[in-house]
Every structure is written in C-alpha cells, then in structure tokens.
N, C-alpha and C positions, 0 to 999 in steps of 0.2 A: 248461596253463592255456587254452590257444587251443581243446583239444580241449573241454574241459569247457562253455566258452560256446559253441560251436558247437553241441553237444547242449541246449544249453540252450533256443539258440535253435529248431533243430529242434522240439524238443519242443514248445515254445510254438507258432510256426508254426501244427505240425499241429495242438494242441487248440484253436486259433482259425478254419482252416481247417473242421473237425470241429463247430465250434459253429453256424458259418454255412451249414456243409450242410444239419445237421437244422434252424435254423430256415426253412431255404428249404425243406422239406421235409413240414415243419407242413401238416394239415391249415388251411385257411381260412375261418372261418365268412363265405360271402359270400353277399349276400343279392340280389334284383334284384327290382326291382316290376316287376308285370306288370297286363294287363288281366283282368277277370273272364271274359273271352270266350276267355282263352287259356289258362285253368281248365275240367279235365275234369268233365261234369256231373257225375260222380261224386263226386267233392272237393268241388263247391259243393252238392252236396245234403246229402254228411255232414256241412259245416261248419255251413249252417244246421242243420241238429239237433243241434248241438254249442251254437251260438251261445245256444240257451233265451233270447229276449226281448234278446238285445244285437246288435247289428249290424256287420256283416260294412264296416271302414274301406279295409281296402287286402288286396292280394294280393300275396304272394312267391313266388319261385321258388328254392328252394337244393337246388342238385344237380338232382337228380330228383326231389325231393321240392317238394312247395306246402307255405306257410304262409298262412292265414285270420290276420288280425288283427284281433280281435273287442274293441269297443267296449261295456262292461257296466257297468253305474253306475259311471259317470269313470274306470272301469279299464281297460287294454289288455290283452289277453290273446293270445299266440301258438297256433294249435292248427298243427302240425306232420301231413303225412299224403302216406303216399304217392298213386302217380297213380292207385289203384285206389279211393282215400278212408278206406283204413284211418288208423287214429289212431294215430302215433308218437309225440309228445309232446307235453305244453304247460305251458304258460311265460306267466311275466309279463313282459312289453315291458319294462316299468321296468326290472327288473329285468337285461335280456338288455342293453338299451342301458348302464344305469350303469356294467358288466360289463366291456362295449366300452371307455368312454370310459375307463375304470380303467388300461387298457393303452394310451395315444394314445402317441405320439411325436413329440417336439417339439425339432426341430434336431437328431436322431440321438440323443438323449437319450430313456430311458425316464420317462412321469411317473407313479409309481407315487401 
C-alpha cells in the first residue's frame, strides 16, 4: 500500500514537474516598441511599399525580426520582416491582440 502511493506520488510529481518545464520552455511571443530611427532603412523602405496609402503607427522589434504596424481604413495590420526587409508575415493587430488577451492569467488561474 505505502509502495503504491509513493509511485503514485512519484509519478504525479514528475508529470507536473515535466509540465512546468516545457511551459518555461515555450517560445514567447514578445514584442518591444521601438523608435523608427532604430529601423533598418531597409525595413522602413519595404514597409512603406507594403503600407499602399495607410500609415506606418508604431514600430516593434521581436527577436530579430521588426514589425511595421500599419494603420489602413481604421484597420491595423502587422507586417512582420526580417533586418534585411524581406516580408515574413502579416496579420491583423486585432486579431494578434484578442489572441493575447484570450490566454491572460488572473490569480494563477487560466481565463480562457
């Protein structure tokens, strides 16, 4: 009997120990504003020919990579690109933020 809870506990232990690895493990989508002056001409020359008539609001930096977040009839749009100005992806703000807020945490609690 002693043996079996002890395995029991073991086991649990480790699959909770094992849970909190891989989430500390997780990539993190983290984002940091930056100034336009700390944007490769590169990036800002291909953002505005991205941008077609909408305007360039803020600038990020995640990883290595810059985000352009373009302001286009009351829409936001991310254009993602590396330092050289190639185009990685793009996205809707809205969409990226509601995304975000969909997984907050509140008191150690998930609020799905």
């Amino acid at each position: 009997m002693k043996t079996t809870k002890l395995i029991t506990t073991i086991a649990v232990s480790a699959g909770l120990a094992f849970g909190v690895a891989a989430q500390a493990g997780e990539k993190k989508h983290e984002e940091q504003s930056i100034n336009s002056s700390e944007v490769p001409a590169a990036v800002q020359s291909a953002a505005q020919a991205q941008a077609q008539g909408g305007t360039i609001v803020r600038w990020e930096k995640e990883g290595a990579n810059f985000e352009a977040v373009i302001d286009k009839n009351g829409k936001q749009i991310g254009l993602e690109m590396d330092a050289n100005g190639k185009m990685l992806s793009k996205h809707s703000e809205a969409k990226e933020h509601k995304e975000g807020a969909k997984y907050s945490f509140v008191g150690g609690s998930r609020c799905d």
